[in-house]
C-alpha positions as CSV (number, residue, x, y, z in Angstrom):
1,X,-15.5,0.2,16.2
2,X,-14.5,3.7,15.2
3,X,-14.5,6.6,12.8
4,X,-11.4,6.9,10.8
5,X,-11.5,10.2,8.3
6,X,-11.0,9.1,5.1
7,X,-7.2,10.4,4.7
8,X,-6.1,8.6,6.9
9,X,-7.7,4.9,6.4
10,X,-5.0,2.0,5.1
11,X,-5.9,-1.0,3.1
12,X,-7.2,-3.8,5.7
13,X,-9.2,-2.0,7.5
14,X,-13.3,-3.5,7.4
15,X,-15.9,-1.4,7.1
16,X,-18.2,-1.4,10.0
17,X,-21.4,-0.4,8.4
18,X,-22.6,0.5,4.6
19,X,-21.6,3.6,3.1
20,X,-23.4,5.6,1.0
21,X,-22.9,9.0,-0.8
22,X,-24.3,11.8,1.5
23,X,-27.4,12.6,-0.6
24,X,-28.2,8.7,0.0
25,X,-28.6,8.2,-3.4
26,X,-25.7,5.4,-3.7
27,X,-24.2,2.7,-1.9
28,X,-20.2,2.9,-2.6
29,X,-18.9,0.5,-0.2
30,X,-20.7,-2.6,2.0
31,X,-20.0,-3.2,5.7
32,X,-17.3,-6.0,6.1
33,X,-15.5,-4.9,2.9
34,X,-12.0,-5.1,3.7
35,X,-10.8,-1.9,2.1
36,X,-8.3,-1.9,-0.8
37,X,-6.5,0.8,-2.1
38,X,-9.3,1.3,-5.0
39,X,-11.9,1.7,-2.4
40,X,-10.3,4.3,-0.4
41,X,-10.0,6.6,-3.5
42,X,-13.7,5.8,-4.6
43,X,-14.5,7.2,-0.9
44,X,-12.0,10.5,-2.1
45,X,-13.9,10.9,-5.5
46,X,-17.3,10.9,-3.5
47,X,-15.5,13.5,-1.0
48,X,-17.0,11.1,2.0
49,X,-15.5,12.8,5.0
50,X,-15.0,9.6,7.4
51,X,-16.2,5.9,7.2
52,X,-16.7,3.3,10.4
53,X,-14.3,0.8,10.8
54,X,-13.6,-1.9,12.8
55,X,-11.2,-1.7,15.8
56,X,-9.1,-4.8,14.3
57,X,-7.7,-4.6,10.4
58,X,-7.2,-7.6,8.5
59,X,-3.2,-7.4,7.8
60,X,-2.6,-6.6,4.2
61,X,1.3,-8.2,3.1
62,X,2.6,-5.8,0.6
63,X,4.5,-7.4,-2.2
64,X,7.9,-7.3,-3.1
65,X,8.2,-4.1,-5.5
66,X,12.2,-4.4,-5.9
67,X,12.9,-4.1,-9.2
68,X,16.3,-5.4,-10.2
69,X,18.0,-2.2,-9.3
70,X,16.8,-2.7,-5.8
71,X,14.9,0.0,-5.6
72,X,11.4,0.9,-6.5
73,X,10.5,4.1,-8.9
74,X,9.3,5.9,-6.1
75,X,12.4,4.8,-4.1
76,X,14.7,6.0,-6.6
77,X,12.9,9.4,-7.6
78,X,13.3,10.2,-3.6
79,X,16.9,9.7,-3.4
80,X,17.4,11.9,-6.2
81,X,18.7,15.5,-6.7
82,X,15.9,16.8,-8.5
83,X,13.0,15.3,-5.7
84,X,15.0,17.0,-2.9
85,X,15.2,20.8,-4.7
86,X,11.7,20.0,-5.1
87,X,10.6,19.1,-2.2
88,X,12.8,21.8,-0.6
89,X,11.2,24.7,-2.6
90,X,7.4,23.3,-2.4
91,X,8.7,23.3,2.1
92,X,9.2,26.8,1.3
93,X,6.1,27.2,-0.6
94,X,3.9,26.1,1.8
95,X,5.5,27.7,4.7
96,X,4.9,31.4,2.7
97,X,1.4,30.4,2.0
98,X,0.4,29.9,5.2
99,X,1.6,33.1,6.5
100,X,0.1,34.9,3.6
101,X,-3.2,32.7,3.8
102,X,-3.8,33.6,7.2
103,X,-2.8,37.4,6.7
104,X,-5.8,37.4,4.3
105,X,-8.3,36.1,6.7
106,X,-7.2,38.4,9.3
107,X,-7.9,41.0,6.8
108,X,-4.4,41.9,7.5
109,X,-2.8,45.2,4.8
110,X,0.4,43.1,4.3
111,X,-1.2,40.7,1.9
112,X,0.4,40.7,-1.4
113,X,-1.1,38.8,-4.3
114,X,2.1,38.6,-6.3
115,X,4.1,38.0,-3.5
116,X,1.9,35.0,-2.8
117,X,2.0,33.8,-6.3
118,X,5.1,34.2,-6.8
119,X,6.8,30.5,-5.1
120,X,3.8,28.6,-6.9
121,X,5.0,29.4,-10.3
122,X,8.5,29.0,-9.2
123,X,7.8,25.2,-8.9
124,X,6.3,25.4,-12.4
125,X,9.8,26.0,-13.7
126,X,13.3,24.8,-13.6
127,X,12.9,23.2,-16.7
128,X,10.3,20.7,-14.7
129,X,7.9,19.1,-17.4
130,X,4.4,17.8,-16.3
131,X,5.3,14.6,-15.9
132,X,8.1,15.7,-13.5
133,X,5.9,17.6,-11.3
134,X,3.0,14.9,-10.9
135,X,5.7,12.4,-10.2
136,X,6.8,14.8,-7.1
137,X,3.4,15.6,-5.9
138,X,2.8,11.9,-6.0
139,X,5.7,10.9,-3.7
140,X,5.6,13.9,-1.5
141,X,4.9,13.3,2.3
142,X,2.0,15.4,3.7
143,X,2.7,17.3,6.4
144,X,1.1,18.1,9.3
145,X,-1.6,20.8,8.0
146,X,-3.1,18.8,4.6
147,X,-5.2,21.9,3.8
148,X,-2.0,24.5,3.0
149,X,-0.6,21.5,0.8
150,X,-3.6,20.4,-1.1
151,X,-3.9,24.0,-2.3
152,X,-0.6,24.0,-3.8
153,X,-1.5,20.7,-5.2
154,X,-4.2,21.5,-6.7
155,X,-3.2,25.1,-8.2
156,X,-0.1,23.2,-9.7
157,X,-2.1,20.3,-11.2
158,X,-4.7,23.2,-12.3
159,X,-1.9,25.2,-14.0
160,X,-0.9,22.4,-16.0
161,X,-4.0,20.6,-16.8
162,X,-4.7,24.5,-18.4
163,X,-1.7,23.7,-20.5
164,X,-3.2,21.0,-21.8
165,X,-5.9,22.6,-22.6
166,X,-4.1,25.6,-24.6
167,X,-5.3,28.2,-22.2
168,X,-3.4,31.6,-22.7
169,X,-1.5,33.3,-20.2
170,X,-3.9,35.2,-18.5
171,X,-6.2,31.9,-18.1
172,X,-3.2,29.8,-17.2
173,X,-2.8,32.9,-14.0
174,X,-6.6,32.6,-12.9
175,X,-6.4,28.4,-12.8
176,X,-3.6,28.8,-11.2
177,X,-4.8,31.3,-8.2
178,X,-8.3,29.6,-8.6
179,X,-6.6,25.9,-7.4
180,X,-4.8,27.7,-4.9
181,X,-7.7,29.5,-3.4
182,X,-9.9,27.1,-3.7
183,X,-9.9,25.7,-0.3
184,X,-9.5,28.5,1.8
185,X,-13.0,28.4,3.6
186,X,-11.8,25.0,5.1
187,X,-9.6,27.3,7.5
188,X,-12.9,29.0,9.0
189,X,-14.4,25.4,10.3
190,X,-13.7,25.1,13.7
191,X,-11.1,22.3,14.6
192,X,-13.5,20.5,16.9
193,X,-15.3,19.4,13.6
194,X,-12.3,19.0,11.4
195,X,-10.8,16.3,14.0
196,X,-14.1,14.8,15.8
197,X,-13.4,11.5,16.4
198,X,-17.0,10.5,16.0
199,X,-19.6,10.6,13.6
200,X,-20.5,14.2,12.0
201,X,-23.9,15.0,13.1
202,X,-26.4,16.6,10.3
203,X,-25.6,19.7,11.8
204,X,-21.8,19.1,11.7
205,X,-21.4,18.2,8.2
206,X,-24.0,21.1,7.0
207,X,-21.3,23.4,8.8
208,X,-18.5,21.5,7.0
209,X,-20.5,22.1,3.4
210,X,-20.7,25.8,4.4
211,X,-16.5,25.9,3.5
212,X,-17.5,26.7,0.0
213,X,-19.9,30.0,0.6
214,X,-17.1,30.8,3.4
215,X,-14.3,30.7,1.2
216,X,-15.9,33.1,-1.1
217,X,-16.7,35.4,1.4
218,X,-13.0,35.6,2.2
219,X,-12.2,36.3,-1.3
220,X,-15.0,38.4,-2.4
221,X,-13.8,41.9,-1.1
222,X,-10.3,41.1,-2.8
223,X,-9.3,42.7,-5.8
224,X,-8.8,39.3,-7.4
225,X,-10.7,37.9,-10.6
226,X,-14.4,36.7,-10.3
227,X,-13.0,33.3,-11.7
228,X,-10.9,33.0,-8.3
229,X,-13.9,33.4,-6.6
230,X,-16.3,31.5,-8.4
231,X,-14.1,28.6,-7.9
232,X,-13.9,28.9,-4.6
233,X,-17.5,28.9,-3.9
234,X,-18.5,26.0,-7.0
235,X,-15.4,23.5,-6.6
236,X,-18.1,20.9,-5.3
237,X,-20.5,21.7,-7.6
238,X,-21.0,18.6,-10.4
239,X,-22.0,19.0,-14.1
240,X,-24.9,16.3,-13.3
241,X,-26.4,18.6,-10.1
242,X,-24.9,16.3,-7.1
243,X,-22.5,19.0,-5.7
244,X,-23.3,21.6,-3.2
245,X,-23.8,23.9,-2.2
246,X,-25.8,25.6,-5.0
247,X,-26.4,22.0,-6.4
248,X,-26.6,23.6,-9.6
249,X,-25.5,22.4,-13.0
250,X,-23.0,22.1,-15.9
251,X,-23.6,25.1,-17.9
252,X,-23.9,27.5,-14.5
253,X,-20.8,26.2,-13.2
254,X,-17.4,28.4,-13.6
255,X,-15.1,26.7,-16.2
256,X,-12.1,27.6,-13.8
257,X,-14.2,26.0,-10.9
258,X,-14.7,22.6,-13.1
259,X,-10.9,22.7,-14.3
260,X,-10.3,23.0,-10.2
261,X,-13.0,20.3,-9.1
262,X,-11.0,17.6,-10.9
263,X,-7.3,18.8,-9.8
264,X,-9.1,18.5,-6.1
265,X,-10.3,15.3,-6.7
266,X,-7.4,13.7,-8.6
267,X,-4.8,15.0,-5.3
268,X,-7.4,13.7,-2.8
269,X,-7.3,10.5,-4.3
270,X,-3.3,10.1,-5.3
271,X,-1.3,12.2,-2.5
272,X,0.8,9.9,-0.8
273,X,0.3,10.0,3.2
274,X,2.9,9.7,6.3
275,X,1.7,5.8,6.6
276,X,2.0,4.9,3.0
277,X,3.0,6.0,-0.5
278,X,0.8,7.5,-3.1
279,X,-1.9,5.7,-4.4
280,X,-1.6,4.6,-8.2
281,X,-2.6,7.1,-10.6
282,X,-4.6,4.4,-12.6
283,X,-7.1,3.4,-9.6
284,X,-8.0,7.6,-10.1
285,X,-8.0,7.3,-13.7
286,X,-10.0,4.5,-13.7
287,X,-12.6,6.3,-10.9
288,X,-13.0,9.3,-13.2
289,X,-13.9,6.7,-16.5
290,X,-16.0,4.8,-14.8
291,X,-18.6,7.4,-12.4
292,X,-17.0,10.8,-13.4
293,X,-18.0,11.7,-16.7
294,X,-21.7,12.7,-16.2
295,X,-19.9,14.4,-13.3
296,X,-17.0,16.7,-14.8
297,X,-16.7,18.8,-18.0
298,X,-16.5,16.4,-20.9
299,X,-13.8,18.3,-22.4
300,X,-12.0,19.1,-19.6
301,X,-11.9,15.3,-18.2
302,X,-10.8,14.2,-21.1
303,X,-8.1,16.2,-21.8
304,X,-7.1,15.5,-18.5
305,X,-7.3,12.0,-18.5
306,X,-5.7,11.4,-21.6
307,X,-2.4,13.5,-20.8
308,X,-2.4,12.0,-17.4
309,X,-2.3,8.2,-19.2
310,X,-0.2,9.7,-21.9
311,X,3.0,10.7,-18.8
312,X,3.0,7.1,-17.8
313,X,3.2,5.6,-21.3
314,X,6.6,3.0,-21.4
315,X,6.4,2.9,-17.2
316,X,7.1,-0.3,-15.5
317,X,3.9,-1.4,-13.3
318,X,2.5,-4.2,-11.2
319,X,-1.2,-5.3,-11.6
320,X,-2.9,-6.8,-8.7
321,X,-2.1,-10.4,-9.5
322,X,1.4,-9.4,-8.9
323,X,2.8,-9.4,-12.7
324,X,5.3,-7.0,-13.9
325,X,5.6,-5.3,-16.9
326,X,5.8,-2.5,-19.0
327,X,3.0,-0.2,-20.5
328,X,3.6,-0.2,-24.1
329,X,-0.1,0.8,-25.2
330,X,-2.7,2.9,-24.0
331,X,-6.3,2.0,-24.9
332,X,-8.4,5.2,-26.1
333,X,-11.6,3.7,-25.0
334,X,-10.4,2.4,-21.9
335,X,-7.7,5.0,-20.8
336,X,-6.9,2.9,-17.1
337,X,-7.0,0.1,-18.7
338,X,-3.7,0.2,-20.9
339,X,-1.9,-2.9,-22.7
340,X,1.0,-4.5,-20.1
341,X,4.3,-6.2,-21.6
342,X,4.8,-9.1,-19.6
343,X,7.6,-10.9,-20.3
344,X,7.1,-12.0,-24.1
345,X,3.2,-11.5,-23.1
346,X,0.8,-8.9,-23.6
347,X,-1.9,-8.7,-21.6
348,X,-4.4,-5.8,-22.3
349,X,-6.5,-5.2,-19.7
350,X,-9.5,-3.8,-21.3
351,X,-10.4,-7.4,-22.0
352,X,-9.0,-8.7,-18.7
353,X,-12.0,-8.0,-16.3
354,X,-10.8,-7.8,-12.2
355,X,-7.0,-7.3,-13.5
356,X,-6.0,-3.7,-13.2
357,X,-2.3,-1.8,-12.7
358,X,-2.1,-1.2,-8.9
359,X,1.3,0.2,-8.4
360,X,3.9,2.0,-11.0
361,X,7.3,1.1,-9.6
């Protein structure tokens, strides 16, 4: 057997023992599971760090996405002209970011907040909607450093899920900064930790849980709001008093720091990887209905979720019993769980138990 970190597991691989979420509490997954995409992203949304596996994965044959164009979605949106500017400025983006991330940690004098922000909210424009941008994070390749990326993920996702929620300006630039800060204690754990090929110790992950307090520490002496901070130090946090490190609850929690928990979650669970494209955007929708919403702001989930659903209404999809068809109507009590145009079919799925949408395409 060996440890795999949960980035980087693919569907087929079997789980060599139980998991269970890190305060014990829960079983999520049972040794010999053969892991689907669904399963990995339940492991995201409980932020388990690595699983067991066993040395030999059960081969997984994708299905044949072509649609009659001959391309997939995700195909199509990569050759385009649009995906490569983007992709081109958010290469850009991160590259800045990491030289202005690290200037800050090194308490170096040349850090410059604007300067910083500055590429972030040029990917917000160009006349890119909402739904353009989370179609390019979702078919971005990560690169080789996951941390500098997730952050502008997540302060991008943040920024607009802000929109949604009619924040003013000023709020729209502290989500912003708070998604992209939120991370930045991660950089402080030492990379014998971060890549350990074996199973974290107590110690180990009590070190990796410290990223949080460390990542406000950064922040704390910069002239930067308290929001910023806050969310730096309470993006694990959960409304129900599961997150750490304070383990304390909704009310206590920053709203900026709830608006970012969910933009971190959401990316952790839909980013594409090097070995495989992103993960469907209903498997994460359907995460948050299902064991989120004692866990998140009511209001802010569901806005969220809602206006996620909402970008993919009339999309072309493929449940897991390999049917294609078209979304057409999205069900308000059971927002991953839409009504599917197959053919001269409908199928919804709030009433079709173990069918779900697995890929858009």
């Amino acid at each position: 057997m060996k440890r795999v970190v949960t980035r980087k597991l693919t569907p087929g691989m079997v789980l060599a023992n139980d998991v269970y979420t890190y305060d014990s509490y829960i079983k999520l997954l049972d040794k010999g599971m053969v892991l689907e995409d669904k399963d990995i992203a339940r492991l995201a949304f409980y932020s388990i760090i690595d699983v067991l596996v066993e040395d030999d994965p059960v081969e997984v044959v994708e299905p044949n996405i072509s649609t009659a164009s001959g391309l997939s979605y995700s195909e199509r949106l990569k050759e385009s002209k649009e995906f490569k500017e983007f992709r081109a400025d958010f290469e850009e983006c991160a590259s800045r970011f990491e030289h202005a991330i690290n200037d800050l940690i090194n308490n170096d004098s040349n850090f410059n907040l604007d300067n910083m922000m500055a590429p972030i909210y040029g990917l917000l424009k160009k006349g890119r909607t909402a739904t353009n941008i989370f179609d390019m994070l979702h078919n971005l390749r990560m690169y080789d450093d996951a941390t500098y990326t997730h952050c502008i993920n997540v302060a991008l996702i943040t920024n607009i899920l802000g929109q949604w929620l009619k924040w003013n300006d000023e709020e729209l630039e502290i989500a912003t900064q708070a998604g992209l800060f939120h991370d930045i204690g991660k950089l402080m754990i030492p990379d014998t930790i971060i890549t350990k090929p074996g199973k974290l110790t107590s110690d180990e992950f009590s070190i990796v849980q410290t990223h949080p307090q460390r990542g406000y520490e950064i922040l704390r002496p910069i002239n930067i709001s308290t929001h910023v901070k806050n969310a730096a130090l309470m993006h694990h946090e959960r409304c129900d008093g599961t997150g750490y490190p304070l383990k304390i609850k909704g009310p206590q929690i920053d709203r900026f720091a709830k608006a970012v928990a969910i933009a971190d979650v959401y990316d952790a669970m839909t980013s594409a990887r090097h070995y495989r494209g992103p993960m469907c955007p209903f498997i994460a929708i359907s995460m948050f209905e299902d064991e989120g919403l004692h866990k998140y702001d009511a209001e802010i989930i569901m806005v969220f979720l809602q206006n996620i659903v909402n970008t993919y209404l009339l999309n072309t999809v493929r449940l897991n019993t390999g049917e294609i068809g078209e979304i057409i109507f999205i069900n308000k009590t059971h927002l991953s769980r839409p009504t599917i145009k197959v053919g001269e079919d409908y199928i919804d799925l709030s009433k079709c138990p173990g069918v779900y949408i697995q890929e858009i395409i």
